[in-house]
Each structure stands twice: as C-alpha cells, then as structure tokens.
N, C-alpha and C positions, 0 to 999 in steps of 0.2 A: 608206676611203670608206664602206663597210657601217655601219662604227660610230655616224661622224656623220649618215649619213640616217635612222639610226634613229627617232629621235625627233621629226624635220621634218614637220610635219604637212603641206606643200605634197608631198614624194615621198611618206608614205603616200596622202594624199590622189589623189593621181597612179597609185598604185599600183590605188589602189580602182576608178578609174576605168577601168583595165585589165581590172582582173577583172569587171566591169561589162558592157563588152563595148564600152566608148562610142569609136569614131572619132573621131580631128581633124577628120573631116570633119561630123558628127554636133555634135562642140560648138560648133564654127564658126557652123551651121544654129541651137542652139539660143539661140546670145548676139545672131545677129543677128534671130531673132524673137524674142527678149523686149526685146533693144531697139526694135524696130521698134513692137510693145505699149508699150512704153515711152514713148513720143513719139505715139503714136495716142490711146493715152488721155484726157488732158485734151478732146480734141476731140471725141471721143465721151461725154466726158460733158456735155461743153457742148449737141452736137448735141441730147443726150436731153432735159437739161431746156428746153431751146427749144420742143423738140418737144411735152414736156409740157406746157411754157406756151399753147401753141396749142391742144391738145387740149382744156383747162382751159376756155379759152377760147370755142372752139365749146359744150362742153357747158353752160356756163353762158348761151350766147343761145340754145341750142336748148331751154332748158328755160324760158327768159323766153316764147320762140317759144311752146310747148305749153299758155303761159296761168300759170305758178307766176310767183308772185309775185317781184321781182327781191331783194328781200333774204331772203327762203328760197332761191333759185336760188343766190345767192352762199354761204351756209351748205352747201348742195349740193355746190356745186363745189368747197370748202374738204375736202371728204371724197373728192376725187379720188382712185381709189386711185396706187400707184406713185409715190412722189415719192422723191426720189436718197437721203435717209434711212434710207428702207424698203429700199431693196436695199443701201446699205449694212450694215445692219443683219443682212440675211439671209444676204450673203456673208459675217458675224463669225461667227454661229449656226453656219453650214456649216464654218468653217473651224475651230472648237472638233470638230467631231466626228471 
C-alpha cells in the first residue's frame, strides 16, 4: 500500500495537512465559511453598488442644492470616487503582491 500512495497527490496532500497541524474540525469550520462567503457575496456586492448609487445620487442634488450648475454637478458626480471597478482593480494589484 506504501508504494501506490506514494505518488497520490490526494494522501500527500492529506499528509501535508497533518503536518500542518489542521483538524477535521478546523477544515469542516473552513469550507463552510468560504461557502457561506461564497453565497454572501453576490449580495454584497449588489448591496454596495445600490448603496453607491444612492450616495451618487444625494451628492449630485447636494451640489445642484449649493448652487453648481446641474451639468457640472453631473460631471462631478461621474468622479464619484469607489465604484466596484476600482476595488476590483485593487483587490488584482494586492493580490500580485
């Protein structure tokens, strides 16, 4: 049996995690929070851009409000910073390093 596990990348693998130090109960905890991240996600990203659509939103009447003109106001708010791009973007940069 030693001969043919040798090369099995599932019992090295298994092995590693041994010497690792990681519990069944420890991996159990990790697959069901990155499932749970898994299925949360989409909804938090929908929550975000809503949220930023609001924000956008407000900033663009509070600056009609303050007397700027409504089509500079809209060039304005088109410069809203954070838009899901941008942190896309930033999670790529961070995740190169």
């Amino acid at each position: 049996m030693e001969e043919h596990s040798a090369g099995c990348p599932l019992v090295e693998a298994s092995q590693r995690g041994v010497a690792l130090g990681l519990s069944s109960g420890n991996i159990v905890r990790t697959i069901f929070y990155s499932t749970s991240l898994l299925f949360r996600a989409p909804g938090m990203l929908i929550k975000f851009k809503l949220k930023r659509r609001g924000a956008k939103r407000n900033f663009k009447k509070e600056l009609i409000a303050c007397g700027v003109p409504p089509w500079e106001a809209d060039k304005l708010a088109q410069l809203y910073p954070f838009d899901l791009g941008d942190l896309m973007s930033l999670t790529r940069i961070n995740s190169k390093n």
